[in-house]
N, C-alpha and C positions, 0 to 999 in steps of 0.2 A: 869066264866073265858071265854074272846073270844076266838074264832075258831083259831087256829093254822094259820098260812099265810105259805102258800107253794107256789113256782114257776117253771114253768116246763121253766130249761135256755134251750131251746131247742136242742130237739135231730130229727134233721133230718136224714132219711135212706139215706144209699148210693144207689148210680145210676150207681154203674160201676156194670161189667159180674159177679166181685164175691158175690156181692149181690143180683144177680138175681137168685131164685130161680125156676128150671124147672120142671113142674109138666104137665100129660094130659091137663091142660088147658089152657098151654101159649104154650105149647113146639111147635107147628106147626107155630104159630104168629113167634117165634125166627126163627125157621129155614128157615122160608121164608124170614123173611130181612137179616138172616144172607149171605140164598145163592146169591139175589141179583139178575141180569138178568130179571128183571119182566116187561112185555111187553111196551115200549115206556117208561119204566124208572119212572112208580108209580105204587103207591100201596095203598092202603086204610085196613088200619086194624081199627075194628070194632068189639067194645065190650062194655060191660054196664058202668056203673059207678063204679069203685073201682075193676076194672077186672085187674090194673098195665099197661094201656096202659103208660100212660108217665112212667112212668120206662122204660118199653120198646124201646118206641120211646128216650128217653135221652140218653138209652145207646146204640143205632146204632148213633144219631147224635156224642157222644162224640166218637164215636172209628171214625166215619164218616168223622169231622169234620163237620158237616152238620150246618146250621141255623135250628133256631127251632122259632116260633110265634104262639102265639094264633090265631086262625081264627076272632076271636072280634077285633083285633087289626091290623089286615092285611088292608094295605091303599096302594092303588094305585103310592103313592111315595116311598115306600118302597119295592117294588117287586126286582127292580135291583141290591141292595143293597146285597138282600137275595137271588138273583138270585147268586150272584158273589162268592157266595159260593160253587156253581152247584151240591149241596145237600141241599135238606130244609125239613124241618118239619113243617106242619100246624095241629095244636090241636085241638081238638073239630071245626071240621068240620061243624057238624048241624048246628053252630050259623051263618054261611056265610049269608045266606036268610035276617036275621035280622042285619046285619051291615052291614050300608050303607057304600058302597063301596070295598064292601070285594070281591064280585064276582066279579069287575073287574077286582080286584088285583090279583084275584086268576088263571085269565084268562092269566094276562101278565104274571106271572110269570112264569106257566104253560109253556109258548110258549117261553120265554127268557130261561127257565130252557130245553126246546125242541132242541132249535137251538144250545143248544152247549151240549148234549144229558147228561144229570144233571138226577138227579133223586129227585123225588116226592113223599113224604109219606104223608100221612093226616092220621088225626086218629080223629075217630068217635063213639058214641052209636048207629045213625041206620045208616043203609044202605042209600047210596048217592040219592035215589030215594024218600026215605021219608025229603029231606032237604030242598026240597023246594023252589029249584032254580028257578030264573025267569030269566038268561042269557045262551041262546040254546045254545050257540057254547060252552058254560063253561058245562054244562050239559052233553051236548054230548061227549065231552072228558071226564068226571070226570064217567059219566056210563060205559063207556067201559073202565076203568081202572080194574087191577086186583085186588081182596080184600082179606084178611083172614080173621076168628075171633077168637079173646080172649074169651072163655068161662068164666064163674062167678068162682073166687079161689073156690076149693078144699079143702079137709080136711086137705092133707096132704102139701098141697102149705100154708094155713091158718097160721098151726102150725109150721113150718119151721118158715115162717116169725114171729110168734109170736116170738119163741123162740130167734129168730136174734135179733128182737127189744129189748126183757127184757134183752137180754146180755149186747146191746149197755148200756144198762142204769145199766150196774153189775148189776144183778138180776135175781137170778137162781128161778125157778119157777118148782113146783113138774110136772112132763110130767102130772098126772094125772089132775092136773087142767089144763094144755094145752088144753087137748081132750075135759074136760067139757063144756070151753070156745070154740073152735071151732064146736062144737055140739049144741052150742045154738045162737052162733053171728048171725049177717046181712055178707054174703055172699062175702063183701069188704075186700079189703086192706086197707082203710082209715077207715072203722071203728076198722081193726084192732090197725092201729096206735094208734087210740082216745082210744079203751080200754087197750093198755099197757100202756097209758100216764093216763089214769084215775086209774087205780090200782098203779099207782107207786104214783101216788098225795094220795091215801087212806091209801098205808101201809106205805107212812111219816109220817101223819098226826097219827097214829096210834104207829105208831115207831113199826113195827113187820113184820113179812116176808106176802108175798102174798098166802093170805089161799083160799078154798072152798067157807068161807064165805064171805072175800072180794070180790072177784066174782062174787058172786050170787047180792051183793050191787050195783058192779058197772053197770053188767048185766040189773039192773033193772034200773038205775038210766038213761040206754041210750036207755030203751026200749019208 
């Protein structure tokens, strides 16, 4: 008999404040774009891969109003645009160095977002000194900008989220395998997502609730 065909019709998280959960590891990243005031009007938050910076940053632009852009995609034609919103968002910052034309984008905007005193978030894995710039005047402002950092999720950030996610998908899940699952994952929010979407594809396929044992399957299946 074939394999059962399942579809995951997607389940995207929310991005607003009530699904941002605050744990030791974000809560300093929140309160400093929440307070605002950060010198010359940027900020650079800085954290690994799957630490919920775009959460973060999604949910100061939508309360913000702000522009949001990837740094890959940032062109020189498009600064004013995103300027005229005089709050912007640049994502993954590191990639500036490798897209041609992005540092000088980043520089107009920088200075158009300056003269009518706008503010500036970038959000990054390293620190702006390991990016690799090869435009001084964009360097030099972007180092003496203020930064926080996003620490790697938490146990208890992990499981919150887990538990958020198998709701959204009605799916009540024993806490006890909560804890198993967060005691043995990859330290992400996105592979959190991929193992509530990989267990919820196993216990259809299966037709039965999410066990110990499903777990331990999907656990291995992502290792």
């Amino acid at each position: 008999m074939g394999r059962q065909l399942t579809f995951d019709l997607g389940f995207w998280p929310g991005m607003g404040r009530g699904d941002f959960f605050v744990s030791p590891a974000n809560a300093l990243a929140l309160a400093t774009l929440d307070a605002g005031g950060w010198p010359g009007g940027k900020l650079i938050v800085i954290g690994p891969e799957g630490a919920g910076k775009t959460h973060l940053a999604t949910l100061w632009a939508t309360e913000q109003g702000a522009a949001m852009v990837q740094a890959a995609r940032l062109t020189p034609e498009a600064a004013p645009r995103l300027a005229a919103a005089r709050a912007v968002v640049v994502e993954d910052a590191q990639h500036l160095a490798a897209t041609p034309g992005a540092e000088t984008a980043l520089f107009h905007l920088h200075n158009l977002l300056a003269a009518e005193s706008g503010r500036l978030v970038l959000t990054a894995t390293t620190p702006p000194r390991d990016w690799g710039l090869a435009l001084p005047d964009l360097a030099s402002r972007v180092l003496a900008a203020a930064s926080v950092r996003l620490q790697p999720p938490d146990d208890a950030l992990l499981s919150a989220v887990m538990v958020k996610l198998f709701g959204d998908r009605q799916i009540t899940v024993d806490p006890a395998i909560i804890a198993f699952l967060t005691s043995r994952m990859d330290r992400s929010l996105a592979t959190a997502r991929a193992l509530v979407a990989e267990l919820d594809l196993r216990a259809l396929q299966k037709g039965g609730p999410v066990t110990r044992a499903l777990a331990i399957e999907a656990l291995d299946s992502m290792s």
